[in-house]
C-alpha positions as CSV (number, residue, x, y, z in Angstrom):
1,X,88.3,72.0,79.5
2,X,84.7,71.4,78.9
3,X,83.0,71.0,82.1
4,X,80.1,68.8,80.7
5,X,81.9,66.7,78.4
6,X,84.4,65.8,81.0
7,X,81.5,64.6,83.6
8,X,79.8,62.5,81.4
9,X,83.3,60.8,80.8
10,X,83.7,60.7,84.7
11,X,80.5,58.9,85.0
12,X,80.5,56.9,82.3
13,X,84.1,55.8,83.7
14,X,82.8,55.7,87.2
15,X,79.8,53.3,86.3
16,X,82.0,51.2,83.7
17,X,79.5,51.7,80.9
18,X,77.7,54.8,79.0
19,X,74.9,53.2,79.3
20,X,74.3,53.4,83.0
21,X,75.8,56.8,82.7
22,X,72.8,57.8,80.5
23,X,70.3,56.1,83.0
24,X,71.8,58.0,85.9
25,X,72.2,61.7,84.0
26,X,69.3,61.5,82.0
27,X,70.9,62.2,78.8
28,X,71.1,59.8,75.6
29,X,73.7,57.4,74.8
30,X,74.6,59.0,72.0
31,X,75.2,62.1,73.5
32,X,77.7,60.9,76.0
33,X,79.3,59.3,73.3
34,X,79.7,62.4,71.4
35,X,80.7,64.0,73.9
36,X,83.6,61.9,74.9
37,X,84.8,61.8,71.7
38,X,84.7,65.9,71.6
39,X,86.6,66.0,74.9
40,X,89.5,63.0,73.0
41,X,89.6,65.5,69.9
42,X,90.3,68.7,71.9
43,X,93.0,66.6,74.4
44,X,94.5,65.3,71.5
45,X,94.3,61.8,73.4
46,X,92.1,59.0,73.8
47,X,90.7,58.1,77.2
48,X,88.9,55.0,76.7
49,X,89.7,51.8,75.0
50,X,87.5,51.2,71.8
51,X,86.2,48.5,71.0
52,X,85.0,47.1,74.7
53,X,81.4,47.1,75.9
54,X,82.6,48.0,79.3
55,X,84.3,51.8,80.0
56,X,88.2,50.6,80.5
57,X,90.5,54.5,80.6
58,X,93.6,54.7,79.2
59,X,96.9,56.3,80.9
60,X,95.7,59.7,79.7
61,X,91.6,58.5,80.7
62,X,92.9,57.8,84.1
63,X,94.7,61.5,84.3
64,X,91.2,63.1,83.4
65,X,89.3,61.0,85.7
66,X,91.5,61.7,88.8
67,X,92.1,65.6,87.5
68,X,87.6,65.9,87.5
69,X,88.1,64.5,90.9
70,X,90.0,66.8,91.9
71,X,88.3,69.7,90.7
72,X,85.2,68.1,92.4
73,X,86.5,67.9,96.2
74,X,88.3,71.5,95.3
75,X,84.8,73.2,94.9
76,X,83.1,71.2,97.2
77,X,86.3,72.4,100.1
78,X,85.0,75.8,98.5
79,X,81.6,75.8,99.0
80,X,82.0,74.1,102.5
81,X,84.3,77.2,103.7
82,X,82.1,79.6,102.1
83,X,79.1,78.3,103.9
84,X,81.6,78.2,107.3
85,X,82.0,81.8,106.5
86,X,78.5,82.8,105.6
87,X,77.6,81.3,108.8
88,X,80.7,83.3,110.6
89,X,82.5,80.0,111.7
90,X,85.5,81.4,109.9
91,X,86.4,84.5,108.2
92,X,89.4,87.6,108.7
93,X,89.1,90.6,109.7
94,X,91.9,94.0,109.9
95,X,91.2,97.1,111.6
96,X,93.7,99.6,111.9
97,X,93.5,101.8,115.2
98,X,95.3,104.6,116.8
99,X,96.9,104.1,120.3
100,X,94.4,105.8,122.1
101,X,91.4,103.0,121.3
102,X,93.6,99.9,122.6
103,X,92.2,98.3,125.8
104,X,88.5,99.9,126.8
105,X,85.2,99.7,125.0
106,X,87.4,98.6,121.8
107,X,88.6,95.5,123.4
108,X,85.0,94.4,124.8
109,X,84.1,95.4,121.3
110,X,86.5,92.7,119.7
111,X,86.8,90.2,122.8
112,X,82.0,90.0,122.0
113,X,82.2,89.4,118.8
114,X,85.2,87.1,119.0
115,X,83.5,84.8,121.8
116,X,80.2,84.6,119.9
117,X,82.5,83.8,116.5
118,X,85.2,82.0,118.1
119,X,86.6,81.0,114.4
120,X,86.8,84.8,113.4
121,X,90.7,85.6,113.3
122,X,91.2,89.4,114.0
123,X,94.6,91.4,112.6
124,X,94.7,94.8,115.0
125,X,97.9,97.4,113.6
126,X,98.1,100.4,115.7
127,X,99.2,103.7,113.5
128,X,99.0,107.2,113.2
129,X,95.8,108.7,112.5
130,X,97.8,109.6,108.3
131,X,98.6,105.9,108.0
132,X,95.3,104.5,109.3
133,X,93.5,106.4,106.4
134,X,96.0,104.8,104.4
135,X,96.5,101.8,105.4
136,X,91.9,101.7,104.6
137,X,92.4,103.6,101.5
138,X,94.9,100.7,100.3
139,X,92.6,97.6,101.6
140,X,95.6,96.7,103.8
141,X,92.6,97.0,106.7
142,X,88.9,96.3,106.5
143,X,87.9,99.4,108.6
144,X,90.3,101.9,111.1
145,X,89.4,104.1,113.9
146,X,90.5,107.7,114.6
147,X,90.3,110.4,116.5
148,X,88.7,113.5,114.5
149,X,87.1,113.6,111.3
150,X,88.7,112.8,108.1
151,X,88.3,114.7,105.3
152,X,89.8,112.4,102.3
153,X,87.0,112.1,100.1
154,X,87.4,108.5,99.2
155,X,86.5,107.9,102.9
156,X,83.5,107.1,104.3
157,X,82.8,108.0,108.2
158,X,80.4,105.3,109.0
159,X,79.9,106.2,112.8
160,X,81.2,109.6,114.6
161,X,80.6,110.4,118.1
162,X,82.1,113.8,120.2
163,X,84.9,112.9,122.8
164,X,85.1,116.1,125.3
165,X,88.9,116.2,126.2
166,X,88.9,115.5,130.0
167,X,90.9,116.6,132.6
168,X,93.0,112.5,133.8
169,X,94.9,112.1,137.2
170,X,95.7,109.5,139.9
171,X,92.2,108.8,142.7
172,X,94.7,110.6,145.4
173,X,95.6,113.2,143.0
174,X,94.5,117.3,144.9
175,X,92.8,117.5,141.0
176,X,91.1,114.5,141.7
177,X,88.9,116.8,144.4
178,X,87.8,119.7,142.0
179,X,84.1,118.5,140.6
180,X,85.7,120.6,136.8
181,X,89.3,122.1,136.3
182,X,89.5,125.7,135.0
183,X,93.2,126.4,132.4
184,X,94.8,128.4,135.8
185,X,94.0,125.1,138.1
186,X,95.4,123.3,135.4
187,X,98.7,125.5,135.0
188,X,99.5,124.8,138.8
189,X,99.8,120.8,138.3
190,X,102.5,119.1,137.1
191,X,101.7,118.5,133.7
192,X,102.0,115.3,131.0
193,X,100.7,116.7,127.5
194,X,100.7,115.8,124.2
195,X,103.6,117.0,121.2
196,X,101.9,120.2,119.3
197,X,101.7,117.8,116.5
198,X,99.0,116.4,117.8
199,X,94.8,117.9,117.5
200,X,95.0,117.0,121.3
201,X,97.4,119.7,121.9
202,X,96.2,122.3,119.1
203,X,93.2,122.4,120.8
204,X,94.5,123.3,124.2
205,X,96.5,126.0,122.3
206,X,93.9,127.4,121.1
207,X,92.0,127.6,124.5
208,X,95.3,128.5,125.9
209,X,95.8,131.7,123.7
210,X,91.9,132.7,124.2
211,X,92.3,132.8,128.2
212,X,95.8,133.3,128.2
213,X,96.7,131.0,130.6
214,X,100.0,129.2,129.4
215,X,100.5,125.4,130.5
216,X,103.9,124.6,130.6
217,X,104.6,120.4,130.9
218,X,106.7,118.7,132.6
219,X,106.7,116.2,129.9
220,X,105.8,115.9,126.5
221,X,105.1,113.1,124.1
222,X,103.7,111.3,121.0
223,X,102.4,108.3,123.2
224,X,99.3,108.0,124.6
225,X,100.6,105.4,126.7
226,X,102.8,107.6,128.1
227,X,99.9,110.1,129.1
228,X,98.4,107.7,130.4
229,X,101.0,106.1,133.1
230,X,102.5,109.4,133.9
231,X,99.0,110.2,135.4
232,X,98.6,106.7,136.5
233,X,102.1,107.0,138.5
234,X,100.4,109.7,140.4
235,X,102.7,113.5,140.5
236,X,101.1,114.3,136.6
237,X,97.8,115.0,135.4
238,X,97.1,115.1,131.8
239,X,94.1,115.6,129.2
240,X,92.9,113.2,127.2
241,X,89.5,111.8,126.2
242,X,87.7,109.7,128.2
243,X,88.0,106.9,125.5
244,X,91.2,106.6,125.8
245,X,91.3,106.1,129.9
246,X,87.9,103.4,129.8
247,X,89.8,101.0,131.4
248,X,91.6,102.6,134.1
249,X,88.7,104.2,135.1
250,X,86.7,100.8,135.2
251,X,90.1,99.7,137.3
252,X,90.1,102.5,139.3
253,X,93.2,103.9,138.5
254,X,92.5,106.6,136.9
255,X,89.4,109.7,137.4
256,X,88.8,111.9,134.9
257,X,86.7,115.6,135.7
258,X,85.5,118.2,133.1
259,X,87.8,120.9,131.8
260,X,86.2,123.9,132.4
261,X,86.2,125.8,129.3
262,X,83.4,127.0,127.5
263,X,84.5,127.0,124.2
264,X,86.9,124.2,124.2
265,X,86.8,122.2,121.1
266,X,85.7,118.2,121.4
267,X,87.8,115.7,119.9
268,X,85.5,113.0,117.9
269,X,86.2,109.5,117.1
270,X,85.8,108.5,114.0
271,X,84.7,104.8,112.6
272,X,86.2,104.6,108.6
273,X,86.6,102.4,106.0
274,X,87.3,102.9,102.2
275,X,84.3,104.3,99.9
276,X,82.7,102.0,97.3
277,X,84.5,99.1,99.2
278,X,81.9,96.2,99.4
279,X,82.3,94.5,103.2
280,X,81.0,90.9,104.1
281,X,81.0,88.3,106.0
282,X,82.7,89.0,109.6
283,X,84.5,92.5,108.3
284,X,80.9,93.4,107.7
285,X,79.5,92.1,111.1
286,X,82.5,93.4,113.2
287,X,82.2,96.8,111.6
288,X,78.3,97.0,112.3
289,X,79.3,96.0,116.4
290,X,81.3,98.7,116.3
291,X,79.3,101.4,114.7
292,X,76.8,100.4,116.9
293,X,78.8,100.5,120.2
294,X,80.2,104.5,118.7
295,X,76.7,105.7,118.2
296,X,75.7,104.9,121.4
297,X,78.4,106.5,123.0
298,X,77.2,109.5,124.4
299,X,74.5,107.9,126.0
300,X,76.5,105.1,127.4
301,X,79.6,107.3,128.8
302,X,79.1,111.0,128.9
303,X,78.6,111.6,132.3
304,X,80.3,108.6,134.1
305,X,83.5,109.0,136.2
C-alpha cells in the first residue's frame, strides 16, 4: 500500500478538507488529490464521497483511515521499545553454561548487571560443554561458558583465563592442614573424582601415569554438584577448579590448597559465542561484563583461599 498516498488521505480525512491537508504537509492541493485518487484506483474502492467540499470516507475510507492508524501506533510501540532497549530498560539475553560456573563469580556477574538493568530478562540452560557449543553455534544462546578451549572453528573464544585444578575438602578436613597436596597425600584420602569422560579426570590420569601414583575413588560422577557436597559433607576430598568452589569458599565451607605437581595441566574457562554473529543491545553488554570479569581473573583469584 503506498505509504505516502495513504497519509495524505489520513490527513486530508483527519482535517475534513484537502485543503487544510495541503497547508499542514506543505504539498499542493492537487497533489493530494492525485494521490487519493491513485490510492482508490489501486484499492479498487473509493474512500471519499465526491462531490462534497468537506472530506466525508466511505465504509472502505473509514477501513483505510483506522488500518493507517494502526500502522501508526504499531511503529510508534516499535520505536518506543527499541529506544527502551537501546537504553537497556528491556531486552533478552541466553547464555548456556556448564554446571561448574553456577553460583560464584557467574552469579555476581548476572545478579550486577541485572540490578543496574532491572528490565533485562536472563534465560540461563546448564549443558555439557558438546551442547553448549551447540546450543551457540545454533543461536539457541547469545553466548555459553566452558571449561577448556574449543576448537570448532565457527567459534569465537572471546575471553580465556587458566583454572589450576585445586586440591577441595571440608575447613576440618587433615588435607585442609597441608599448605599443597602431592598425588601420594592425595591417594591416602578418601576420594570424590570426576568420570574419565571428563578433561578434569584425563588430566589427573595423565599426572597419575607420569608419577605413578594411582588414585582410586570412593566415588565417581558426572556432577559437579556432587564433587562438590561430597567434600562439603566432610570424609571426601576432591579436585576441582577453584571457579567452580567460589562460593563455598566465600561461605566457608569449603578450602581449597595447590596440587603439587609440576607439570599438571590447567583447566581454562572459556567465554564463546558464535563467529560472524552480530550481538547488541543487553546480549552485547552482558557479554562485555563477563569477558571483563574472565580477564581479570587471575589477578582477582589466583592466590586466595
Amino acid at each position: 500500500m503506498q505509504g505516502n498516498a495513504l497519509y495524505y488521505f489520513h490527513e486530508a480525512a483527519r482535517l475534513g478538507s484537502m485543503r487544510l491537508a495541503s497547508d499542514k504537509i506543505g504539498v499542493a492541493v492537487s497533489s493530494i488529490s492525485r494521490q487519493i485518487a491513485q490510492l482508490e484506483r489501486d484499492m479498487g474502492v473509493a474512500l471519499i464521497e465526491r462531490g462534497r467540499r468537506s472530506i466525508r470516507m466511505t465504509e472502505a475510507g473509514q477501513l483505510a483511515y483506522e488500518y493507517y492508524q494502526g500502522c501508526v501506533a504499531n511503529e510508534e510501540a516499535f520505536m518506543n521499545r527499541l529506544h527502551e532497549h537501546r537504553q537497556m530498560k528491556a531486552g533478552k539475553v541466553s547464555i548456556a553454561v556448564g554446571e561448574g560456573f553456577l553460583g560464584g563469580f557467574f552469579s555476581k556477574v548476572l545478579e550486577e548487571f541485572q540490578g543496574q538493568h532491572p528490565g533485562i530478562a536472563a534465560s540461563v540452560s546448564v549443558q555439557s560443554t558438546t551442547e553448549i557449543v551447540r546450543a551457540v553455534l545454533d543461536d539457541n544462546a547469545h553466548f555459553g561458558l566452558i571449561f577448556n578451549d574449543c576448537a570448532e572453528p565457527k567459534i569465537r573464544v572471546r575471553a580465556v583465563a587458566a583454572q589450576p585444578l585445586m586440591v577441595v575438602c571440608a575447613p576440618d578436613h587433615p588435607a585442609a592442614r597441608l599448605k599443597s597436596v602431592s598425588l601420594p597425600q592425595l591417594s591416602a584420602f578418601d576420594l570424590c573424582l570426576p568420570d574419565i569422560g571428563l578433561r578434569i579426570r584425563q588430566i589427573l590420569r595423565e599426572a597419575e601415569r607420569r608419577e605413578q601414583v594411582w588414585l582410586e575413588p570412593a566415588l565417581t560422577t558426572t556432577s559437579l554438584y556432587v564433587m562438590r557436597e561430597a567434600a562439603r559433607a566432610g570424609r571426601m576430598v576432591t579436585v576441582l577448579p577453584r571457579i567452580a568452589v567460589t562460593s563455598e569458599l566465600e561461605e566457608g565451607t569449603l578450602v581449597v590448597r595447590p596440587l603439587n605437581e609440576a607439570n599438571l595441566e590447567d583447566t581454562t574457562i572459556s567465554l564463546i559465542h558464535r563467529l560472524g554473529r552480530q550481538l547488541d543491545g543487553a546480549p552485547a553488554r552482558l557479554l562485555a561484563a563477563f569477558e571483563t570479569r574472565i580477564k581479570g581473573w587471575n589477578e582477582t583469584e589466583t592466590g586466595r583461599d
